[in-house]
VOMI-12027 format. One record per residue: residue in three letters; z, x, y of N, C-alpha, C in turn. Coordinates in pm, 1 decimal. Example, Ala and Ser with C-alpha at 12.3 -4.5 7.8 and 13.67 -1.06 7.14 Angstrom:
<node Ala; <780.0; 1319.0; -569.0>; <780.0; 1230.0; -450.0>; <780.0; 1320.0; -330.0>>
<node Ser; <708.0; 1285.0; -225.0>; <714.0; 1367.0; -106.0>; <787.0; 1290.0; 3.0>>
This chain:
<node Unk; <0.0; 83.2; -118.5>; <0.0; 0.0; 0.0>; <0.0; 87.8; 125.0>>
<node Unk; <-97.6; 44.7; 201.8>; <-99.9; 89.9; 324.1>; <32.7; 135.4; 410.4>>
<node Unk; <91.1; 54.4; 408.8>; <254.3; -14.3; 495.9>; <325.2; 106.6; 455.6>>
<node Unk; <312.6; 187.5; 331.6>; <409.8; 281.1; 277.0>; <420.9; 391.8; 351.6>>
<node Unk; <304.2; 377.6; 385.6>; <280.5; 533.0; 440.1>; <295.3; 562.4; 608.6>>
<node Unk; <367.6; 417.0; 638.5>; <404.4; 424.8; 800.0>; <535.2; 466.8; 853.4>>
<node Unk; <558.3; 538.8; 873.3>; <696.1; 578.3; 947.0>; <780.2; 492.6; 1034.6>>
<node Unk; <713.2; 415.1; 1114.4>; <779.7; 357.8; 1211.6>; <696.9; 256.7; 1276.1>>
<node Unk; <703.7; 137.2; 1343.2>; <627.0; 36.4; 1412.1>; <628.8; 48.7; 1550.3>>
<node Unk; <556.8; 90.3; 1606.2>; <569.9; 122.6; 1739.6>; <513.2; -39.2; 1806.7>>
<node Unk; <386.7; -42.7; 1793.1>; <371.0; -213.1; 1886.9>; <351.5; -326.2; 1735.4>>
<node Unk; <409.6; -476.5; 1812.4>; <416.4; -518.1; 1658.0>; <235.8; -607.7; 1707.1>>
<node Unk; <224.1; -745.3; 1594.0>; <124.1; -811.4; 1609.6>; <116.7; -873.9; 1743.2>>
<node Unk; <248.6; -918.8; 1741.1>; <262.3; -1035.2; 1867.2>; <291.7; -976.6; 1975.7>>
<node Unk; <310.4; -811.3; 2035.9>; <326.2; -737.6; 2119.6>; <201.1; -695.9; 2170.3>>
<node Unk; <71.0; -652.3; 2103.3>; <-56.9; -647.3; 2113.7>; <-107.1; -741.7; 2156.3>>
<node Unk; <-95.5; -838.0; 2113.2>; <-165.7; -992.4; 2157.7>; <-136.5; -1004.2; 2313.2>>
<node Unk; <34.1; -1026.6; 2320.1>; <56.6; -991.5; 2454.1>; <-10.6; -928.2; 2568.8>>
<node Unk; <48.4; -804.7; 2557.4>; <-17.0; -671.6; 2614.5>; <-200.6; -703.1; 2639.4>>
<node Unk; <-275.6; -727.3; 2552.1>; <-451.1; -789.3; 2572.2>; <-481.4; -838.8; 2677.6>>
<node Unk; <-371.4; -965.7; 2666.7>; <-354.6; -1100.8; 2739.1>; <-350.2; -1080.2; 2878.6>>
<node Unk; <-214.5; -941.7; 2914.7>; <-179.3; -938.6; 3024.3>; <-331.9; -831.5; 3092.4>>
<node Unk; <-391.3; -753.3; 2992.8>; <-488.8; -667.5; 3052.5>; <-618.9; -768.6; 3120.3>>
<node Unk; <-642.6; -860.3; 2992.0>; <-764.5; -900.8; 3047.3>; <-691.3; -956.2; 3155.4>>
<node Unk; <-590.5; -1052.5; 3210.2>; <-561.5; -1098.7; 3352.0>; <-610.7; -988.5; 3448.7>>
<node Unk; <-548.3; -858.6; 3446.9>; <-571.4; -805.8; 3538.8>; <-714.6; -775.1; 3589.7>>
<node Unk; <-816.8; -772.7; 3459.0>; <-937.3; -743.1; 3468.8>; <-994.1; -892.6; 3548.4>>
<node Unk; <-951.1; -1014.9; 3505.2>; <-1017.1; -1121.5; 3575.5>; <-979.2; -1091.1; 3719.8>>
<node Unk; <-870.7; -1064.1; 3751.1>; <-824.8; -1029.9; 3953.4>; <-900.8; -947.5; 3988.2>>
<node Unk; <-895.2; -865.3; 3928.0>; <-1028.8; -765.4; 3988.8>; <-1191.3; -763.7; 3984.5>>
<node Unk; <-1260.1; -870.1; 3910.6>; <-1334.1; -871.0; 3914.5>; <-1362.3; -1010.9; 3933.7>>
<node Unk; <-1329.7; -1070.0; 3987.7>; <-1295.2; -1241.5; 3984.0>; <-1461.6; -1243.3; 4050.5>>
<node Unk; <-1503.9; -1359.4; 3999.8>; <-1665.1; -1345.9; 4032.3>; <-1773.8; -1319.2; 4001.3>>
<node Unk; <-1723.8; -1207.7; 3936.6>; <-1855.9; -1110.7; 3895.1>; <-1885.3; -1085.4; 3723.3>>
<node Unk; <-2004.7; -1060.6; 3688.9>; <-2005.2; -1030.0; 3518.2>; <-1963.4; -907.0; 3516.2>>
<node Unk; <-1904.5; -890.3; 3375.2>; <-1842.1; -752.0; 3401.2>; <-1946.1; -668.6; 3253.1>>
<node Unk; <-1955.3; -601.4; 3209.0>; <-2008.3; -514.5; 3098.7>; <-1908.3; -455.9; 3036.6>>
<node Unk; <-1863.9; -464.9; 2905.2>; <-1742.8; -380.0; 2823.5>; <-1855.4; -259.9; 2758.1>>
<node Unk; <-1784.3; -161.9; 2755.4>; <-1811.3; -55.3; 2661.8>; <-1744.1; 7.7; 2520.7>>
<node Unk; <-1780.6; -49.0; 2436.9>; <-1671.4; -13.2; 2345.6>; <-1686.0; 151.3; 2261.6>>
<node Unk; <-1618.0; 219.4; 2244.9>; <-1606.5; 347.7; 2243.8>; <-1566.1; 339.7; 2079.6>>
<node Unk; <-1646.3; 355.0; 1972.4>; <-1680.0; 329.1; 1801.2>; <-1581.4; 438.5; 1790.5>>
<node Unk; <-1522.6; 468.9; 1648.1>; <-1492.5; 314.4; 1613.7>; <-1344.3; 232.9; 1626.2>>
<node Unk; <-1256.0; 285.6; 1723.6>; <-1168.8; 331.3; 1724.4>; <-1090.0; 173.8; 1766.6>>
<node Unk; <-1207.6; 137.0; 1917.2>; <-1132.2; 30.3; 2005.2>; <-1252.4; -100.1; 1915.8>>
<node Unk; <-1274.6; -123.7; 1834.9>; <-1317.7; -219.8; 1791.2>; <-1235.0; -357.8; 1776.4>>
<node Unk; <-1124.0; -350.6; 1774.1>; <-1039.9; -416.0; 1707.1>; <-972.3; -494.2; 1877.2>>
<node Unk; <-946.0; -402.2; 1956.3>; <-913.0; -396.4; 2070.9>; <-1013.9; -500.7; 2168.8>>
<node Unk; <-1106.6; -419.7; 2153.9>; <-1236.9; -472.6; 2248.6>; <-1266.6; -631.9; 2185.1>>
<node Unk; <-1254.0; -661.0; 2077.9>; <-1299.6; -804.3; 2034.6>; <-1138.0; -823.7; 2098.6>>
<node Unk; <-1057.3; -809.2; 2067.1>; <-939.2; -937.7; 2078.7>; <-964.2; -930.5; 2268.3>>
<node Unk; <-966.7; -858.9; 2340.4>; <-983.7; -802.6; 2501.9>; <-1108.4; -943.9; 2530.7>>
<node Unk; <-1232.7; -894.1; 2501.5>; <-1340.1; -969.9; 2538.4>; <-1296.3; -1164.0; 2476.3>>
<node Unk; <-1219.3; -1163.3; 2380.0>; <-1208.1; -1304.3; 2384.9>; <-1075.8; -1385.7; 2499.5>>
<node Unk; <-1025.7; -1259.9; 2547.0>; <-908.6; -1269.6; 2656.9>; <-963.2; -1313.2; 2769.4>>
<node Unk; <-1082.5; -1260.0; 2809.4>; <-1127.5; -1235.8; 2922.6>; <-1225.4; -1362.5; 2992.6>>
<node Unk; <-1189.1; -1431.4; 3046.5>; <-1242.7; -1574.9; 3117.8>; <-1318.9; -1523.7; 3229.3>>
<node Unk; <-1400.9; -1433.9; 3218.4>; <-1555.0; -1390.3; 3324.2>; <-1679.8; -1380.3; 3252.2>>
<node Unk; <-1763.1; -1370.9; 3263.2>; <-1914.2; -1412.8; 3213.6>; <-1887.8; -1206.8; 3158.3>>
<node Unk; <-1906.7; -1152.0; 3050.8>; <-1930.6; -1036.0; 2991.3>; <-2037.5; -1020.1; 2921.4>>
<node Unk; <-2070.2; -889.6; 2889.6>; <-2167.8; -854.4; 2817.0>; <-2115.0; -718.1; 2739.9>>
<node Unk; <-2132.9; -701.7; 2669.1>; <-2086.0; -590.3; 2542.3>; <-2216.0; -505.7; 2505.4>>
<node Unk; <-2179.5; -379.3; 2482.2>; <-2231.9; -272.1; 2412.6>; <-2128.2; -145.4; 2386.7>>
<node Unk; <-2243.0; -79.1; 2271.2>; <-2100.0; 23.2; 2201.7>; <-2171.1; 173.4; 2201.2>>
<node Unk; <-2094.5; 282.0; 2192.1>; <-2099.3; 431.3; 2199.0>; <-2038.2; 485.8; 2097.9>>
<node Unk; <-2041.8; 546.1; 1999.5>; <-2016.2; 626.6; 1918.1>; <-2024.7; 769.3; 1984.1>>
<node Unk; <-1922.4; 828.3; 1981.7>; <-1868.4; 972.4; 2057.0>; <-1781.8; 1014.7; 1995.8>>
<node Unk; <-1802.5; 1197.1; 1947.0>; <-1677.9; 1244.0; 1827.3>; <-1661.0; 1351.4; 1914.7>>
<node Unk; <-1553.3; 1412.0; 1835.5>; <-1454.5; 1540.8; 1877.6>; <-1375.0; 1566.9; 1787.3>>
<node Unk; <-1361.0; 1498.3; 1698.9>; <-1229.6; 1482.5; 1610.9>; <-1316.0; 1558.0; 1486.2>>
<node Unk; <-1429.2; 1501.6; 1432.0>; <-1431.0; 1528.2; 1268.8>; <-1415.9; 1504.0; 1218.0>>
<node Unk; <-1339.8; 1545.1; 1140.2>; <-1240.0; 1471.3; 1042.6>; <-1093.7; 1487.0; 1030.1>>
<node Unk; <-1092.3; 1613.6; 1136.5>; <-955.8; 1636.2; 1110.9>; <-855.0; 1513.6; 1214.2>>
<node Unk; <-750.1; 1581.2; 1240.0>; <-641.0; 1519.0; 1372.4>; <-653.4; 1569.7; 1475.8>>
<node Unk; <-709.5; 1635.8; 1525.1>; <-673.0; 1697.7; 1651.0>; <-861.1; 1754.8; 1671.6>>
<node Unk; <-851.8; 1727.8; 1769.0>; <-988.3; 1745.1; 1891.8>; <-1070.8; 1902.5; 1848.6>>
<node Unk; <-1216.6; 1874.3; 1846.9>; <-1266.9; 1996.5; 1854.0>; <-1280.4; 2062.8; 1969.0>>
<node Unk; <-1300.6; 1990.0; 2052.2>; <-1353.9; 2024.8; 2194.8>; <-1508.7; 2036.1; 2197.0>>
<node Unk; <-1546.0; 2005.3; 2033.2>; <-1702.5; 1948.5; 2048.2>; <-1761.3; 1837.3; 2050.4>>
<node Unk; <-1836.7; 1766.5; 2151.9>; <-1826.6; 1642.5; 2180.0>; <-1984.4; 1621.7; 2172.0>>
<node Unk; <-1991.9; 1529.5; 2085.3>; <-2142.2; 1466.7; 2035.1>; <-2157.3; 1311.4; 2060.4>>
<node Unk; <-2229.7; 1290.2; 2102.3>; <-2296.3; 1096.0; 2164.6>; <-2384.2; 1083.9; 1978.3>>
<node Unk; <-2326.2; 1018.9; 1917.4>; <-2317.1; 969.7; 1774.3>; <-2448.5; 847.4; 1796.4>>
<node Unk; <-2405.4; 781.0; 1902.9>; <-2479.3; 632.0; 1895.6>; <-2445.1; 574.0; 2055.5>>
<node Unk; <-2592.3; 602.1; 2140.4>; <-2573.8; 576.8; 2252.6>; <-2637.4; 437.0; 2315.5>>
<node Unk; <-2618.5; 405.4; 2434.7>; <-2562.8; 252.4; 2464.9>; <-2769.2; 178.9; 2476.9>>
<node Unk; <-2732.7; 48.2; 2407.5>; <-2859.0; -5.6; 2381.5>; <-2943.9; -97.3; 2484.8>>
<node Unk; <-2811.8; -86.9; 2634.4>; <-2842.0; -168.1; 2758.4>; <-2858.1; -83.8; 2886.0>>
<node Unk; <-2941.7; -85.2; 2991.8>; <-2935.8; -11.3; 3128.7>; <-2819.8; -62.5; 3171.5>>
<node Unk; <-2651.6; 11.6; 3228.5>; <-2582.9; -18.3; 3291.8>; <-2591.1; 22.9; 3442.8>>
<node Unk; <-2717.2; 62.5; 3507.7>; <-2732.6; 58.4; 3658.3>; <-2722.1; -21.0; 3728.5>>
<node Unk; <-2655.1; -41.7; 3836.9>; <-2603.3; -173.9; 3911.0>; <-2514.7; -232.1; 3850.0>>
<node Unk; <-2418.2; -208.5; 3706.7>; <-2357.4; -305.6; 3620.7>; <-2224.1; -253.7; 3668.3>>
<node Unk; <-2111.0; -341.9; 3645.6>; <-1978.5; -337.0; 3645.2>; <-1921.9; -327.6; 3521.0>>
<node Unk; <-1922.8; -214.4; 3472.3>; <-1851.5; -149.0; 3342.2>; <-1706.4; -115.8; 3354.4>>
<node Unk; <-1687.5; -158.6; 3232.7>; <-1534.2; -91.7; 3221.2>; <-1536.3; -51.8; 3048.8>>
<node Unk; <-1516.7; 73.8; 3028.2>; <-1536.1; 158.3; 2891.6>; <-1422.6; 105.3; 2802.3>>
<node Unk; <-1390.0; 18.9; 2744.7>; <-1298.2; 53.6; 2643.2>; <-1264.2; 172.4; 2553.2>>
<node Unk; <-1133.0; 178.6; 2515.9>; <-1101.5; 315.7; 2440.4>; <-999.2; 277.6; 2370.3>>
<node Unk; <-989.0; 321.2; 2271.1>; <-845.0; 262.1; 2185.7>; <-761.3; 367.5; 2239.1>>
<node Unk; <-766.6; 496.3; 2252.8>; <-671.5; 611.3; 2280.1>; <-687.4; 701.3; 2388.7>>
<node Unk; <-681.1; 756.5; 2477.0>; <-639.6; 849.6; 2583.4>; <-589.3; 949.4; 2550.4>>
<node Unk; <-667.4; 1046.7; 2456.9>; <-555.3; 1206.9; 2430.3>; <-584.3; 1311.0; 2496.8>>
<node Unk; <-628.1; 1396.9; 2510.4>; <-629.5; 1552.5; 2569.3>; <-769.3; 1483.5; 2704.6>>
<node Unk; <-839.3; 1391.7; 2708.9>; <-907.9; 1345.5; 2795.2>; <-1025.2; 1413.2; 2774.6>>
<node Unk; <-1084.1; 1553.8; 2704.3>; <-1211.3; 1596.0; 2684.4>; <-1292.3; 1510.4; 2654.8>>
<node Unk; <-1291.4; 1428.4; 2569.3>; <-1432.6; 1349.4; 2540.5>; <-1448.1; 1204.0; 2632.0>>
<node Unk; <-1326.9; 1151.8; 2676.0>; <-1390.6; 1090.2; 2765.7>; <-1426.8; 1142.2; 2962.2>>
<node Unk; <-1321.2; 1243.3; 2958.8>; <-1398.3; 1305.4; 3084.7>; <-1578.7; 1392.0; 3053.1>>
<node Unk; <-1562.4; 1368.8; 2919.3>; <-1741.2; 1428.4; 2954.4>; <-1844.5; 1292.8; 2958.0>>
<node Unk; <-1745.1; 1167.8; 2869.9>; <-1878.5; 1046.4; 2874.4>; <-1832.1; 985.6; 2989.3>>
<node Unk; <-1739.2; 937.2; 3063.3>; <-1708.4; 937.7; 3187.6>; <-1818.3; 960.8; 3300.1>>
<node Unk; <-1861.3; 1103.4; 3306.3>; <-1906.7; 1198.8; 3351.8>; <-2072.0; 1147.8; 3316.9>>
<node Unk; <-2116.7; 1138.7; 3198.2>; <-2240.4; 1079.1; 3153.1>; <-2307.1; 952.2; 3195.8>>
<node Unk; <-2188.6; 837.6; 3230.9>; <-2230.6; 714.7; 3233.5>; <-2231.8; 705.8; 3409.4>>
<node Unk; <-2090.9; 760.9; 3514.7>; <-2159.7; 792.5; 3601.4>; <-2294.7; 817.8; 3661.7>>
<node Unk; <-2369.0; 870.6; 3589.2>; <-2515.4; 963.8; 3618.5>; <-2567.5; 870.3; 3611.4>>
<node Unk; <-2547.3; 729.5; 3522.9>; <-2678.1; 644.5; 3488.1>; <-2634.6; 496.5; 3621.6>>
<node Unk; <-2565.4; 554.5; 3681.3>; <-2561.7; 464.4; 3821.7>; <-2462.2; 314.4; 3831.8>>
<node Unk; <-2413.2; 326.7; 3729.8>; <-2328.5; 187.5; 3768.0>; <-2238.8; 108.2; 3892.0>>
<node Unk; <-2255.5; -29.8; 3924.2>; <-2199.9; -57.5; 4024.8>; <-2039.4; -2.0; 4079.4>>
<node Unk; <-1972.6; 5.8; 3951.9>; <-1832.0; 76.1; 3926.4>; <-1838.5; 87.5; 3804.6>>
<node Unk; <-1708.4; 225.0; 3776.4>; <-1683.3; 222.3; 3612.1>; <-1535.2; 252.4; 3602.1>>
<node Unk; <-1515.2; 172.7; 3554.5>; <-1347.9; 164.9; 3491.6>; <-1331.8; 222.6; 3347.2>>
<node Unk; <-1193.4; 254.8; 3319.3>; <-1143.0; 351.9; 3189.2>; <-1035.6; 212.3; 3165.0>>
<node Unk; <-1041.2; 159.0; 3035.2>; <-945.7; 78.9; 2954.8>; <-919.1; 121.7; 2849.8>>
<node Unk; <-764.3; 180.3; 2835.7>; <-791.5; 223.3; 2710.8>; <-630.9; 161.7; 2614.7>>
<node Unk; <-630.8; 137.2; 2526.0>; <-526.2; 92.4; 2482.5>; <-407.8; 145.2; 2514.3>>
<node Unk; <-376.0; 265.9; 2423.9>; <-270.7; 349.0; 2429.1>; <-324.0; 518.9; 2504.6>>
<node Unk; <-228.2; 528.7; 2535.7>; <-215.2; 661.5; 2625.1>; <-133.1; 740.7; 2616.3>>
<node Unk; <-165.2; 880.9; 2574.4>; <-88.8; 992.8; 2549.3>; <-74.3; 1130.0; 2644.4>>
<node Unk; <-45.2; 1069.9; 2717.2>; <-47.6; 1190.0; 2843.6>; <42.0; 1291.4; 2837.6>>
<node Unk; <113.7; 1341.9; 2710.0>; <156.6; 1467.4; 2723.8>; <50.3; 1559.1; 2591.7>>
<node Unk; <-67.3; 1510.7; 2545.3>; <-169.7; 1553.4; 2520.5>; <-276.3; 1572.7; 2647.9>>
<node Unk; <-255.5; 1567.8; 2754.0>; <-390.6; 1565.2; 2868.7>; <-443.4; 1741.6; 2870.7>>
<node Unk; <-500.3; 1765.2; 2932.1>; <-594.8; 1880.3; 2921.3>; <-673.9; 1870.5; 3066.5>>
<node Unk; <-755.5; 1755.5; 3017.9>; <-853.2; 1732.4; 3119.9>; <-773.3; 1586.2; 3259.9>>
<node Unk; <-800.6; 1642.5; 3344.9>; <-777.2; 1473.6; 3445.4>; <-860.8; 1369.9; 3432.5>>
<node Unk; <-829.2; 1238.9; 3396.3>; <-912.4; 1111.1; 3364.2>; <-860.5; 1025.2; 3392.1>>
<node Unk; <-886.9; 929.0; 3539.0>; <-848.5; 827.7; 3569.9>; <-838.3; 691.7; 3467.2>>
<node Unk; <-760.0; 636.5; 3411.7>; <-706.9; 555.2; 3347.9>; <-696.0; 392.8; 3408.0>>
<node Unk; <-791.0; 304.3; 3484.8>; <-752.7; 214.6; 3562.0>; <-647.9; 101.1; 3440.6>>
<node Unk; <-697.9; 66.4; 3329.8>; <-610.3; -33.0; 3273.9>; <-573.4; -16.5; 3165.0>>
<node Unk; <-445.0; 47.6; 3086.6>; <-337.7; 76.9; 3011.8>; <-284.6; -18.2; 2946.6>>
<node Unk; <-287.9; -30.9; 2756.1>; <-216.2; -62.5; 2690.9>; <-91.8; -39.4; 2719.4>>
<node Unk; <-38.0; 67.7; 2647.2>; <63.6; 139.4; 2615.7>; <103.0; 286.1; 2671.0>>
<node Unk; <163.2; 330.3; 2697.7>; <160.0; 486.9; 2697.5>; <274.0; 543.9; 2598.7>>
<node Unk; <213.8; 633.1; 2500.8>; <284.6; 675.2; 2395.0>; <293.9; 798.0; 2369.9>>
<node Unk; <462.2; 873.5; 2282.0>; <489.6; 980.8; 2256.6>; <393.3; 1071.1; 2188.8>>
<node Unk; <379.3; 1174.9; 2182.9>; <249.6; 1277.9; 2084.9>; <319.2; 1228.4; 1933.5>>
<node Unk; <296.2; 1118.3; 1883.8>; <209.9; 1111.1; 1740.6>; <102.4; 1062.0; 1714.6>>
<node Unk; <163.5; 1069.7; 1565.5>; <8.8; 1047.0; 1506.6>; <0.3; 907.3; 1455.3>>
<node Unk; <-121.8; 809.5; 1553.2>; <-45.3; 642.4; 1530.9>; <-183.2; 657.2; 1463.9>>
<node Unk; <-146.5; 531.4; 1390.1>; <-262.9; 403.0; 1298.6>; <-246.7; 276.6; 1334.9>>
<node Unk; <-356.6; 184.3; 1302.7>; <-337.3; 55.5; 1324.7>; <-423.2; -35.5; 1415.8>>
<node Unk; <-430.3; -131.4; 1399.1>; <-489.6; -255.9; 1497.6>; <-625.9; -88.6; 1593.4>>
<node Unk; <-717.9; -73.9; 1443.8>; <-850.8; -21.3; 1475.8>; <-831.8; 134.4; 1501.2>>
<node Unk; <-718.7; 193.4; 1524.3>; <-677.5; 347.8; 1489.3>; <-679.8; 359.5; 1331.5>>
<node Unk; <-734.2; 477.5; 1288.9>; <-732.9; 549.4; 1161.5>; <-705.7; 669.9; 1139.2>>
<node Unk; <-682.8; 688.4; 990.0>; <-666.8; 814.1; 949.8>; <-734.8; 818.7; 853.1>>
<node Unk; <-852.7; 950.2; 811.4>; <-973.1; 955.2; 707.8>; <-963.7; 813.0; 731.4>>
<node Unk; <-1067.6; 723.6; 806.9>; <-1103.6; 587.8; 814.8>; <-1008.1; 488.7; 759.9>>
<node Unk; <-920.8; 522.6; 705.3>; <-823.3; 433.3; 650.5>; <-722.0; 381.6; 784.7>>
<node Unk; <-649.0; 253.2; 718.0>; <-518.8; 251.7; 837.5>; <-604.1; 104.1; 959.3>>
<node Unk; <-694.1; 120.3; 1014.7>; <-772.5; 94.6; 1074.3>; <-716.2; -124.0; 1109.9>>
<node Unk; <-743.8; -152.0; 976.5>; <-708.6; -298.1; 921.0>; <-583.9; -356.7; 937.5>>
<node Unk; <-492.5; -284.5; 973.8>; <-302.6; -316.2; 997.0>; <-339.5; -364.6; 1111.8>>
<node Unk; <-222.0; -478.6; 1129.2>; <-194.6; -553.3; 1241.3>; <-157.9; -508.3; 1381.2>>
<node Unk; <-99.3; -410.8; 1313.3>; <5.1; -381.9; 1467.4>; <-52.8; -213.9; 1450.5>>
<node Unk; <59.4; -155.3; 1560.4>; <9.6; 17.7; 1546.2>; <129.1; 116.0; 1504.1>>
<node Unk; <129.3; 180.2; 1355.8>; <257.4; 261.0; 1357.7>; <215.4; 399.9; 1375.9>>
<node Unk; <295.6; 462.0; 1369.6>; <313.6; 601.8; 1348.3>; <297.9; 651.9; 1192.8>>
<node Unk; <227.2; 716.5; 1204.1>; <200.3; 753.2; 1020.9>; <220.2; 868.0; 982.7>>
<node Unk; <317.2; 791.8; 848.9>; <415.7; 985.0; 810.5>; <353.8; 1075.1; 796.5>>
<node Unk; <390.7; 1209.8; 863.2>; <364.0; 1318.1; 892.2>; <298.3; 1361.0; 735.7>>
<node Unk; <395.5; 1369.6; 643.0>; <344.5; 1401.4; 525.7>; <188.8; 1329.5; 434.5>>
<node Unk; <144.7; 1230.4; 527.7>; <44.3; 1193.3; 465.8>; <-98.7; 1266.1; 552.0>>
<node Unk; <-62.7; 1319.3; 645.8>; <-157.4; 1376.2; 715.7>; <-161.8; 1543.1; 675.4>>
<node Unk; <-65.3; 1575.1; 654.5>; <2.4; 1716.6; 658.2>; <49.3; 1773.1; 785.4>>
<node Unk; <72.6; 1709.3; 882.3>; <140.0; 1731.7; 1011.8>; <253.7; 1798.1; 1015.2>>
């Protein structure tokens, strides 16, 4: 069982739901009016971005990015590859990138940096959880899940070797199953 191998529950089901709820509000105040464009950042905020986009009471449009650094291991290469890039012109569009995680900031200060170039009306950073005593790089963060201690979480669309992904909520996953 999945569940065995979790150390600890950091957000539960009904804390996530919450937390969505209160993001997309903020996203409707700020964009009250206007269509907005989500970006979902594969495969991480999948889970995120659907429960977000059904939160969200403004006219949206969705597309997704596949972007690595990781590998396979836990921890960042600092080599950053566009896996699967976006299937819509966002010039003139009001984007806001989803992200399930915020760690050392390299890979999204370089797609950040990428989607800029292609001209959007604005671009916002949403990212679930946030680990800012992993930062490296500076990356404006406009709308925040969580902000969390340096582990190593799973859950509600976080994985480990693709597993983990399918759990409700988000734990921390024992060190010993990673080799941490």
């Amino acid at each position: 069982m999945l569940e065995n191998n979790i150390q600890e529950i950091l957000f539960s089901e009904e804390q996530l739901k919450t937390r969505v709820n209160e993001i997309a509000r903020q996203i409707e105040a700020d964009y009250a009016g206007k269509e907005i464009m989500l970006i979902g950042i594969l495969r991480g905020s999948f889970v995120f971005m659907a429960d977000l986009c059904r939160a969200i009471r403004l006219p949206c449009t969705l597309d997704f990015m596949s972007v690595s650094s990781y590998g396979s291991g836990t921890t960042s290469s600092g080599q950053i590859q566009i896996i699967k890039d976006l299937s819509e012109d966002i010039s003139g569009r009001h984007v806001i990138v989803i992200e399930d995680i915020l760690d050392s900031g390299n890979t999204l200060s370089y797609l950040l940096n990428i989607l800029e170039h292609r001209h959007p009306a604005d671009l916002r950073l949403c990212a679930l959880l946030d680990k800012p005593d992993r930062r490296i790089r500076p990356v404006e963060l406009n709308y925040c899940g969580y902000s969390i201690p340096d582990a190593f979480v799973v859950g509600y669309g976080l994985d480990y070797a693709e597993k983990y992904r399918n759990l409700p909520y988000i734990g921390i996953l024992k060190p010993e199953v990673y080799g941490g």
